[in-house]
GUMARLUM-543054 format. One line per field, with one value per residue: x, y, z of N, C-alpha, C in turn; residue number from 1; residue in three letters. Coordinates in pm, 1 decimal. Example, Ala and Ser with C-alpha at 12.3 -4.5 7.8 and 13.67 -1.06 7.14 Angstrom:
nu = 1319.0|1285.0
nv = -569.0|-225.0
nw = 780.0|708.0
cau = 1230.0|1367.0
cav = -450.0|-106.0
caw = 780.0|714.0
cu = 1320.0|1290.0
cv = -330.0|3.0
cw = 780.0|787.0
i = 1|2
aa = Ala|Ser
This chain:
nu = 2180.8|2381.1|2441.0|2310.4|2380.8|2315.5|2072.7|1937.0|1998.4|1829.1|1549.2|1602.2|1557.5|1335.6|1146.5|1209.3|1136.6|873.7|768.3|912.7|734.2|523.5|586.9|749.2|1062.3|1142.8|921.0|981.7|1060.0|1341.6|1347.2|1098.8|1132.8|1334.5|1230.0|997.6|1177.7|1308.8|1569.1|1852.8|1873.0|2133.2|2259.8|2143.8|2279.0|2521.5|2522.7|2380.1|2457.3|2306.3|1999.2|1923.1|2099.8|1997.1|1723.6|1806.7|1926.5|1699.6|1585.8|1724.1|1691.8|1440.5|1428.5|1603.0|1455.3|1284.2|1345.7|1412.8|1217.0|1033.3|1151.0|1357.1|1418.3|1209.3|1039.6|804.5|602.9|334.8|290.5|451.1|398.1|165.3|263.2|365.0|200.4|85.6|249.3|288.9|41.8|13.7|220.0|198.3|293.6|628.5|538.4|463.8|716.3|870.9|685.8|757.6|1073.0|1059.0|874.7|1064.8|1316.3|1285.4|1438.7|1679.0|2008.6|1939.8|1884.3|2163.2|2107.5|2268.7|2230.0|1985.1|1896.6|2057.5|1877.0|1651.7|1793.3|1845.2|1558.8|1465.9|1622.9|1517.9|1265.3|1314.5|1470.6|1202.8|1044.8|1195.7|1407.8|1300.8|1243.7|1174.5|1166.1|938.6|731.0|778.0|783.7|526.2|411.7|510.4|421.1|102.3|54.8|184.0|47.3|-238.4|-249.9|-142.6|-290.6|-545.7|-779.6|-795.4|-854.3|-1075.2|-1312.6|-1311.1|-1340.4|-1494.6|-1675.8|-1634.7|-1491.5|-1334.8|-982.4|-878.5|-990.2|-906.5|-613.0|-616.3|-693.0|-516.9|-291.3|-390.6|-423.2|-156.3|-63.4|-195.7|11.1|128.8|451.4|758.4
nv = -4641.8|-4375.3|-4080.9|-3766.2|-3449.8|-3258.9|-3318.2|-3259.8|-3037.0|-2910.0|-2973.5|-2850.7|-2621.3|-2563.3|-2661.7|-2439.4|-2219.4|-2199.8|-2197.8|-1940.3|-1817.1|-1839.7|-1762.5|-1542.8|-1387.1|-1403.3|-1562.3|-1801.7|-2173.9|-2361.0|-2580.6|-2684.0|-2679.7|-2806.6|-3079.4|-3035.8|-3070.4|-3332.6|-3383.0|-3306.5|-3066.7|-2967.2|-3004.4|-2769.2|-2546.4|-2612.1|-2548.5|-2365.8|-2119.0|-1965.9|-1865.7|-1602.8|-1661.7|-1846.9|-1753.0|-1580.0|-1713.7|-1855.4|-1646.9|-1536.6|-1737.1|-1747.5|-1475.8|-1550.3|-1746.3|-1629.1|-1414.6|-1585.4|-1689.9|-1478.6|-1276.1|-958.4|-848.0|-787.8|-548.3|-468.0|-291.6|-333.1|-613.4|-733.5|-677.2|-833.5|-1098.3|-1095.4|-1086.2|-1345.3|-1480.2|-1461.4|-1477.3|-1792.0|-1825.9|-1745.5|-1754.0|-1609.0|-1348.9|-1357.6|-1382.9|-1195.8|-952.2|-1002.0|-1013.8|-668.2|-631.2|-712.1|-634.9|-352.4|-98.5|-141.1|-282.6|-555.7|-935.0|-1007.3|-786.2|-648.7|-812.2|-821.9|-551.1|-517.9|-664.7|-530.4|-241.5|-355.4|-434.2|-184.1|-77.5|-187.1|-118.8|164.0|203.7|89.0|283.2|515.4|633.7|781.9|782.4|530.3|494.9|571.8|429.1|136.1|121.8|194.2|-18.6|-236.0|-222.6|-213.5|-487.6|-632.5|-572.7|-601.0|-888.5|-945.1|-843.9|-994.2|-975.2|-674.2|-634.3|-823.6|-645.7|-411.4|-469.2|-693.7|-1040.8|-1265.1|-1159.0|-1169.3|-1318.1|-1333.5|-1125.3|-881.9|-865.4|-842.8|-570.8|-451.8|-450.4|-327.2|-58.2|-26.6|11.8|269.5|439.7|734.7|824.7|943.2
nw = 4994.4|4847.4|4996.9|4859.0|4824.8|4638.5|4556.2|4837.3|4908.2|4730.7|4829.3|5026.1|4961.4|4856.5|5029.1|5213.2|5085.4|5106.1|5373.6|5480.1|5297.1|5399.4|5658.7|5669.3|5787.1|5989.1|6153.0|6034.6|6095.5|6127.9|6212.6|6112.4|5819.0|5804.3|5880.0|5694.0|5451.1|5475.3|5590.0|5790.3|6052.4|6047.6|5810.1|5686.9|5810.2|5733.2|5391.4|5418.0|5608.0|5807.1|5871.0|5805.3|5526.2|5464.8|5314.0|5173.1|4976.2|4888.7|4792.6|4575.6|4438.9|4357.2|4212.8|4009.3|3866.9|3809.8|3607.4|3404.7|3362.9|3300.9|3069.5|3056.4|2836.7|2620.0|2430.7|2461.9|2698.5|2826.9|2733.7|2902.1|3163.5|3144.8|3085.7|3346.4|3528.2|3485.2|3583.9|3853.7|3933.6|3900.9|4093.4|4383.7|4646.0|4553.5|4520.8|4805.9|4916.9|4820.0|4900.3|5216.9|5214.5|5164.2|5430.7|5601.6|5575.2|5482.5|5389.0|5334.8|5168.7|5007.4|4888.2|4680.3|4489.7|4358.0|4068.5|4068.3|3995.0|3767.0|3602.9|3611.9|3507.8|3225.2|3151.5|3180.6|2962.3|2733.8|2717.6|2705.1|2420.4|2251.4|2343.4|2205.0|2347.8|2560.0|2907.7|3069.2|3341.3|3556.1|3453.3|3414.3|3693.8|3811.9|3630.9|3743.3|3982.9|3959.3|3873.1|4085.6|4328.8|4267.6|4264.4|4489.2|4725.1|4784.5|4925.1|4919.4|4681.2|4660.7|4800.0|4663.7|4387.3|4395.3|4499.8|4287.4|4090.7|3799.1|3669.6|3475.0|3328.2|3461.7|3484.4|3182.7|3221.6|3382.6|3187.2|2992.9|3150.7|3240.9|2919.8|2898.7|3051.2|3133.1|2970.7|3086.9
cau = 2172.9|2440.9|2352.4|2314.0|2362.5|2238.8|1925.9|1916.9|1981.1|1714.5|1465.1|1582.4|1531.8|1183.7|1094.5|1244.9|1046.8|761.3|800.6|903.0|637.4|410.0|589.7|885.3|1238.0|1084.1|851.3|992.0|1180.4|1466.1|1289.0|1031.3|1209.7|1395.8|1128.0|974.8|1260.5|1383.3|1718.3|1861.2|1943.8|2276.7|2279.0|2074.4|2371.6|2634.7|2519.3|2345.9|2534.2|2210.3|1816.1|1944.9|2138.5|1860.3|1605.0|1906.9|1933.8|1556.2|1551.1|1816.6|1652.1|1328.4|1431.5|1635.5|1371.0|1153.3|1376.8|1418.4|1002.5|958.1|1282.2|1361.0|1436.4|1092.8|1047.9|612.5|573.2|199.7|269.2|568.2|308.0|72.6|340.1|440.3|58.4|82.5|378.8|251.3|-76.0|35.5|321.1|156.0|439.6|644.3|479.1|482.1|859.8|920.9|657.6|808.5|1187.1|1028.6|878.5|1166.7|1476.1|1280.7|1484.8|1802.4|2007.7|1837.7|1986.1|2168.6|2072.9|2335.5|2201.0|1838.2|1893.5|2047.7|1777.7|1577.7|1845.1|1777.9|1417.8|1474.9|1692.0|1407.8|1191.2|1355.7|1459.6|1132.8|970.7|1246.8|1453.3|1203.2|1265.7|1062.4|1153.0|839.0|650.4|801.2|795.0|392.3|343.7|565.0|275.5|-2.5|36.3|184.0|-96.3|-357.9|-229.9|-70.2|-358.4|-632.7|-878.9|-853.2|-948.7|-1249.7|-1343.5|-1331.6|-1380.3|-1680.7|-1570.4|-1667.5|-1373.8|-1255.6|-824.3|-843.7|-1007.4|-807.0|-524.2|-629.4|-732.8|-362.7|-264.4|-428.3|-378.9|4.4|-69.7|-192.6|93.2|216.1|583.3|855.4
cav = -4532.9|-4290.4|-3896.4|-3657.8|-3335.5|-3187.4|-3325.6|-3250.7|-2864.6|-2862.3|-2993.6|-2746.7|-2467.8|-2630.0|-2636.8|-2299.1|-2109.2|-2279.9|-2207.6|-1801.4|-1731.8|-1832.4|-1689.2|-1409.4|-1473.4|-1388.6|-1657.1|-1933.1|-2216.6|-2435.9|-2734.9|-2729.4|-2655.2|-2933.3|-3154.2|-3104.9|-3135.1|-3451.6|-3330.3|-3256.8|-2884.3|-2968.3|-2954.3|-2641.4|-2471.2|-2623.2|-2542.0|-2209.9|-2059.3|-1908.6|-1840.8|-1542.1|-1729.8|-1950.1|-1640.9|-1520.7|-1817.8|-1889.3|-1521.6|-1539.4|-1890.3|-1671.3|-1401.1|-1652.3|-1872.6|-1489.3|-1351.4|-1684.6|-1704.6|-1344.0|-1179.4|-818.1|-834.7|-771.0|-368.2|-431.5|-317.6|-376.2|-772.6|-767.7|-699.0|-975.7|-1221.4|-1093.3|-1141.9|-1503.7|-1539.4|-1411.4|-1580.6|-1905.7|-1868.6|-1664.3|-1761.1|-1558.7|-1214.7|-1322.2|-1345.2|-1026.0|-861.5|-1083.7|-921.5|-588.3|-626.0|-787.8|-556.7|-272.7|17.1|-189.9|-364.5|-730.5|-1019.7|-1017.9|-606.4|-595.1|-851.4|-743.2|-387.5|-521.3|-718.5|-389.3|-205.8|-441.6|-389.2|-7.4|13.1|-272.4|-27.8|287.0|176.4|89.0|396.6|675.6|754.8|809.6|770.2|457.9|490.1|534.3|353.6|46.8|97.8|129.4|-143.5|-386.6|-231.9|-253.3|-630.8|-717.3|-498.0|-651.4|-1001.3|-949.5|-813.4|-1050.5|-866.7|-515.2|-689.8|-826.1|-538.1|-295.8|-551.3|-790.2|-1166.5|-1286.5|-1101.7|-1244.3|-1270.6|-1313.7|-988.3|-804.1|-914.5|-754.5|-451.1|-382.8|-466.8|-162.6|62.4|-26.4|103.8|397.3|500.6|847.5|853.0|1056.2
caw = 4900.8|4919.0|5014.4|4752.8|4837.7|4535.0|4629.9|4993.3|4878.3|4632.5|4886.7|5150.2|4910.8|4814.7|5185.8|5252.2|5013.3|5131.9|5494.9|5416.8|5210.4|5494.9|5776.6|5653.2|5831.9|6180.6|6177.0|5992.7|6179.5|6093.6|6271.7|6035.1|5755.0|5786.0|5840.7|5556.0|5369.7|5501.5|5633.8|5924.0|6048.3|6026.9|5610.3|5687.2|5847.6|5658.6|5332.9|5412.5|5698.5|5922.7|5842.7|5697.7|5412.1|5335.5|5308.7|5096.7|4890.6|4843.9|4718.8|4467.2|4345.8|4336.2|4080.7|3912.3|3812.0|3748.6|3534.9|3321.8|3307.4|3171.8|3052.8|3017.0|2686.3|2545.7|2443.6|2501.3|2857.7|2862.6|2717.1|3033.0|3255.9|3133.4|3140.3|3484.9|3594.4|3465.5|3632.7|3948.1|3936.6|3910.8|4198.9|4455.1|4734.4|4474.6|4562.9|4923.1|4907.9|4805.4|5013.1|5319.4|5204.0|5188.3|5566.6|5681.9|5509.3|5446.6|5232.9|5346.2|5010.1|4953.8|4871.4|4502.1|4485.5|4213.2|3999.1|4038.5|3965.8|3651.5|3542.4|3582.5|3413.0|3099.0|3121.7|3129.4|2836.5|2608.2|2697.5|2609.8|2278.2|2203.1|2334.2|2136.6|2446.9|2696.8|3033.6|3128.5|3498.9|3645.9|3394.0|3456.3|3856.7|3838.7|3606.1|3853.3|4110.9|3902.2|3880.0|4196.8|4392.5|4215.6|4306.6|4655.0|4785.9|4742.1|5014.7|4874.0|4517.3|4676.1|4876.4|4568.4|4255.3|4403.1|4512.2|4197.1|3988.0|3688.2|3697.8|3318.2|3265.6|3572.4|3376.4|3038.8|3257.8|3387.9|3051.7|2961.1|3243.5|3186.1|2824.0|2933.1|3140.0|3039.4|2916.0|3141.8
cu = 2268.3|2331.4|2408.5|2285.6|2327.4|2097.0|1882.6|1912.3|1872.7|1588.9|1423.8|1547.4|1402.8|1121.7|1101.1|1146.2|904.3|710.7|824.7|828.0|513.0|416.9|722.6|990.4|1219.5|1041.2|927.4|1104.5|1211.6|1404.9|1188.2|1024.6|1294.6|1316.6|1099.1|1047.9|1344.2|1521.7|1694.2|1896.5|2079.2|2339.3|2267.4|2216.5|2517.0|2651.3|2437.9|2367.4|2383.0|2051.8|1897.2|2014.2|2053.1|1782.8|1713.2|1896.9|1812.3|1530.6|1584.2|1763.0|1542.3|1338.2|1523.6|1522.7|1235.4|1170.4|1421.7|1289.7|985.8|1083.6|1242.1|1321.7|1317.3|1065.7|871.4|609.7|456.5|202.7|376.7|421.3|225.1|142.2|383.6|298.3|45.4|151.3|325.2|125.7|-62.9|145.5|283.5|243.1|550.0|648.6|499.0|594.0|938.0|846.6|744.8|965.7|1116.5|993.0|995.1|1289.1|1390.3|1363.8|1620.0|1822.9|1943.9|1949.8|2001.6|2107.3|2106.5|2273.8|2063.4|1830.6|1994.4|1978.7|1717.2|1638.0|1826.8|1718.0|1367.7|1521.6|1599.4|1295.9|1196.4|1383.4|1370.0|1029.4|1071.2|1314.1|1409.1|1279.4|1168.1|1071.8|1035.9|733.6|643.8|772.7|600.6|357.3|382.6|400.3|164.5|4.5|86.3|73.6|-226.1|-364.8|-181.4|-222.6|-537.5|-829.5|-928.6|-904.7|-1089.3|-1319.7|-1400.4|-1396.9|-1485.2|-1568.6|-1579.7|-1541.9|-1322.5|-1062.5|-820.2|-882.2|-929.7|-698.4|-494.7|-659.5|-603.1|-316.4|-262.5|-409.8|-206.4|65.4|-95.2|-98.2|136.3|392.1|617.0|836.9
cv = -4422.1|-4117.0|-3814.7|-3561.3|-3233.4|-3154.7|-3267.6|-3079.8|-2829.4|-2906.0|-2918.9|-2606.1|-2470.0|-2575.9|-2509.3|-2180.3|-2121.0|-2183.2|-2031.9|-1731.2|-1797.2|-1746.8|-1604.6|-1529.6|-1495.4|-1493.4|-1775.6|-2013.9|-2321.5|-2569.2|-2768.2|-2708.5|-2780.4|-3055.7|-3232.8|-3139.5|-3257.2|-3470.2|-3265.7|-3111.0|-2875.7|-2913.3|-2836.3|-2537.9|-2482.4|-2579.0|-2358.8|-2048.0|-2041.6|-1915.1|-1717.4|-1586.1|-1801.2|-1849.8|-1601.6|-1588.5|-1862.2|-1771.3|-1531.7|-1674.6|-1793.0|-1600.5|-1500.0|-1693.7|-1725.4|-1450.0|-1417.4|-1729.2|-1594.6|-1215.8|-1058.6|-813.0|-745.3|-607.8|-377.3|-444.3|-371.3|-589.5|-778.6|-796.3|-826.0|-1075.9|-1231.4|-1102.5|-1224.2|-1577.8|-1583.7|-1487.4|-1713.2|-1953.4|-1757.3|-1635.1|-1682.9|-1390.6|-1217.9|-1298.9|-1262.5|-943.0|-930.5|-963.9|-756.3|-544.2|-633.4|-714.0|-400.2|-177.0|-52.8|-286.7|-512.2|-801.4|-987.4|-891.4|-600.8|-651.1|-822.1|-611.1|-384.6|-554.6|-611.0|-301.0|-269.1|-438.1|-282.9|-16.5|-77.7|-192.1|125.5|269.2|169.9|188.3|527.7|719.7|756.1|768.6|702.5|409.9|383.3|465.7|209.4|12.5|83.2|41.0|-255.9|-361.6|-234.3|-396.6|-689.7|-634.9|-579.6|-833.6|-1038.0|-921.7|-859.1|-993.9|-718.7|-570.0|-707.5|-751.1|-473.0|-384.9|-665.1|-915.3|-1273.0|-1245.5|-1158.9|-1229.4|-1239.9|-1130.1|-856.8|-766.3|-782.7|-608.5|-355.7|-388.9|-336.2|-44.7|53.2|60.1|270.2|490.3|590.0|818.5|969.4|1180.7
cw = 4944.8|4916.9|4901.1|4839.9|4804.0|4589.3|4708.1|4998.4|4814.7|4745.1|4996.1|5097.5|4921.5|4974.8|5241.9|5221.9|5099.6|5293.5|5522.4|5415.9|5328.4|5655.0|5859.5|5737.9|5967.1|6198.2|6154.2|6087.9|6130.8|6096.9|6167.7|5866.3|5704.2|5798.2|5690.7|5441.7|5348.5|5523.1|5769.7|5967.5|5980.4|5876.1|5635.6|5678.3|5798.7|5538.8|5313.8|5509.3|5819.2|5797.5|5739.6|5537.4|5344.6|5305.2|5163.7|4918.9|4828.8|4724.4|4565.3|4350.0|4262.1|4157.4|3987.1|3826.8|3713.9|3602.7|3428.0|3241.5|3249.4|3195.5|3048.0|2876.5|2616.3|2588.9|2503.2|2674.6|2877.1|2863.1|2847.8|3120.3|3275.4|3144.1|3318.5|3623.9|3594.1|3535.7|3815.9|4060.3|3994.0|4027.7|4292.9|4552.5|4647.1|4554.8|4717.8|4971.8|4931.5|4870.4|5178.4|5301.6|5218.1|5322.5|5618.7|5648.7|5510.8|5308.7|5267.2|5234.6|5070.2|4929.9|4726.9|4401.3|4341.2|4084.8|3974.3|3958.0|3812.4|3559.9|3498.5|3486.6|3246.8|3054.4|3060.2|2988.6|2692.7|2545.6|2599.3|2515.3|2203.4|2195.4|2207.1|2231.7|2529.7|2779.3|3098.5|3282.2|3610.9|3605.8|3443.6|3631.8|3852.6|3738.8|3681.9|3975.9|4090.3|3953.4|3985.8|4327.2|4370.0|4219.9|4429.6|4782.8|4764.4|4822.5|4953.6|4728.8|4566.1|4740.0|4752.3|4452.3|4285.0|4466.7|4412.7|4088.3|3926.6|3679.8|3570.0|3296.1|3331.3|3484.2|3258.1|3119.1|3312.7|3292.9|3013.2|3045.0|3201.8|3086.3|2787.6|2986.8|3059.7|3051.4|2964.4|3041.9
i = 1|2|3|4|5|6|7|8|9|10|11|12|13|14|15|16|17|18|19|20|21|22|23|24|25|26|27|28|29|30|31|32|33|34|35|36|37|38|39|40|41|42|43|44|45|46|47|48|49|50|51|52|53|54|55|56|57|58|59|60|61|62|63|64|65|66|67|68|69|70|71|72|73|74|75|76|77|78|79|80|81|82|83|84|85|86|87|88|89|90|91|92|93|94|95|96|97|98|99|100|101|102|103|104|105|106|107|108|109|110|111|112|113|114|115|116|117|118|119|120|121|122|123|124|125|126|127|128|129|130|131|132|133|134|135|136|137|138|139|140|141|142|143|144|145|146|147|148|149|150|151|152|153|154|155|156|157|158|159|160|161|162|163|164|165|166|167|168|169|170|171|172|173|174|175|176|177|178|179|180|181|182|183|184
aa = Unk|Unk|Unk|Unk|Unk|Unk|Unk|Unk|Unk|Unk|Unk|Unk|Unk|Unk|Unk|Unk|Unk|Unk|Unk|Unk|Unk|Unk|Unk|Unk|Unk|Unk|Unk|Unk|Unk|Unk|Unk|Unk|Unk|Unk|Unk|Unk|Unk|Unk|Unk|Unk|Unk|Unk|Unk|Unk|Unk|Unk|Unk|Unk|Unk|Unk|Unk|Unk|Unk|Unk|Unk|Unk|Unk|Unk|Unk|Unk|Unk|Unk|Unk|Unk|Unk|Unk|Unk|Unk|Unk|Unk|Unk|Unk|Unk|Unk|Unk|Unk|Unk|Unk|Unk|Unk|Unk|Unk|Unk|Unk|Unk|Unk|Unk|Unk|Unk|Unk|Unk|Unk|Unk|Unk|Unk|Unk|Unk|Unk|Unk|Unk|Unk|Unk|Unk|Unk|Unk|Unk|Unk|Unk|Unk|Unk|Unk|Unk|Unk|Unk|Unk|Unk|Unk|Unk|Unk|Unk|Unk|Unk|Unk|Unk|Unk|Unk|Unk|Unk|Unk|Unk|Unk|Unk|Unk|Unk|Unk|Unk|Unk|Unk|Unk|Unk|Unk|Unk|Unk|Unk|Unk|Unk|Unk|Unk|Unk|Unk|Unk|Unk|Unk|Unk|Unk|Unk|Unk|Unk|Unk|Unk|Unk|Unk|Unk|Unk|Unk|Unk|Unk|Unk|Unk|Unk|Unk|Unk|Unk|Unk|Unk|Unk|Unk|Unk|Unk|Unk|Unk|Unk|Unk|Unk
């Protein structure tokens, strides 16, 4: 069988994420990484230069695949949110990702800064159109933390909300807090 390399990339991403989202850039190691991906380091480093490149590259897959599941486009922040709870929900490694980059980079740029911060730009201006102008800044910034708060942090949910807590109704409950948000 010859080697695909296609493959062998898509499996190291697969594995990467995987591996990350359990134990940031600090933790995670190459050896097992490659493992589970059924490749040798060697690909690793040929195809992604260092740990940092794959962290890089996982990232960039990340919001890729985000910002293809629940576009800007759409002017309803409150329905963003709910899609971006669904989103969220269902890919929990996801959230750890980006808290993981956040530990791990802090206020330093990220991978693919520019292209993120256009996405957002996008978002902003779906919004503002649909609000009249406004200045949906900070609207948008606490509904991203509404819903990744309320899914990142599965402890302070059950602490405050019981361990019993419904996601569906959570859900509809940022929904609405979202809606509420006062306008700049």
């Amino acid at each position: 069988m010859a080697y695909d390399s296609t493959a062998t990339k898509e499996r190291i991403l697969t594995a990467a994420a995987t591996e990350f989202a359990a134990h940031g850039v600090a933790g995670a190691r190459v050896d097992r990484i490659a493992a589970a991906a059924q490749a040798n380091k060697r690909a690793i480093y040929d195809y992604f230069g260092d740990k940092d490149g794959l962290f890089a590259a996982v990232l960039e897959r990340l919001m890729s695949d985000l910002a293809e599941a629940v576009p800007p486009g759409d002017d309803d922040l409150p329905a963003y949110a709910e899609r971006l709870f669904d989103y969220h929900r269902a890919r929990p490694e996801a959230l750890r990702l980006l808290l993981w980059e956040a530990l791990e980079l802090g206020d330093r740029p990220v991978p693919g800064e520019d292209t993120r911060t256009r996405h957002y730009q996008d978002k902003l201006q779906a919004v503002r159109t649909a609000e009249g102008g406004e200045d949906p800044r900070t609207r948008l910034f606490l509904a991203l933390g509404l819903v990744g708060w309320s899914l990142a942090m599965p402890q302070v949910r059950r602490m405050i909300l019981g361990p019993d807590e419904d996601l569906d109704r959570l859900r509809t409950d940022v929904s609405r807090a979202v809606r509420a948000l006062p306008a700049d």
